[in-house]
C-alpha positions, 0 to 999 in steps of 0.5 A: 274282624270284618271291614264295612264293605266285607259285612255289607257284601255278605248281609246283601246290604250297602255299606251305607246301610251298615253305618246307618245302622251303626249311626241308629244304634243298632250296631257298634264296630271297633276301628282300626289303626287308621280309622277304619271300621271293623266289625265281629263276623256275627255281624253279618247275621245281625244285619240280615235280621235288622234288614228283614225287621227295618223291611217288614216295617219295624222302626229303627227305634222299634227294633233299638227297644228289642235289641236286648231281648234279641241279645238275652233271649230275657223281655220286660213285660213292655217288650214283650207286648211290643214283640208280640204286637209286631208279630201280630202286625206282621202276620195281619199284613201276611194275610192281606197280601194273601189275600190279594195273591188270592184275587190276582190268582182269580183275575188270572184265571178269568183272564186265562179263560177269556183269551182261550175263548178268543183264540178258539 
């Protein structure tokens, strides 16, 4: 069993980040004698995953509705939907920023091509 400090130092996450996610229902730990949090080693990758779902913009309770999908590999039709609009937002969102790379890559290039011409 890992200590609150322990999960959050190899998840890359604050321990105030672990017990929000506790506090959201996202998590759950047993406590020791003296009161302390301990939590299962497969934590830590819990709370990876739950940081990359709360980054990509997924709501805490979003990702409570997923959970036991998550946890069985099973979905009701509902959850289902609500996978696949996630995935579907996320990938929208993908293309934009490429997009936008694409752009800063052209405003690269003409920048690049001007200072050339100044410095000839």
């Amino acid at each position: 069993m890992l200590s609150i400090g322990a999960v959050a130092s190899a998840a890359n996450v604050t321990p105030r980040v672990v017990r929000y996610y506790e506090q959201q229902g996202l998590l759950s730990s047993e406590r020791s004698s003296g009161g302390q949090r301990r939590y299962p080693e497969a934590t830590v990758e819990r709370v990876r995953f739950l940081h990359q779902l709360i980054q990509a913009g997924l709501s805490s309770a979003s990702i409570r509705e997923l959970l036991p999908c998550v946890d069985s590999r099973v979905a009701t039709a509902s959850t289902l939907r609500t996978l696949e609009a996630e995935r579907d937002r996320l990938r929208a969102r993908a293309a934009e920023l490429e997009a936008t790379g694409n752009r800063l890559d052209d405003l690269i290039g003409a920048a690049r091509a001007t200072m050339d011409e100044v410095a000839s």
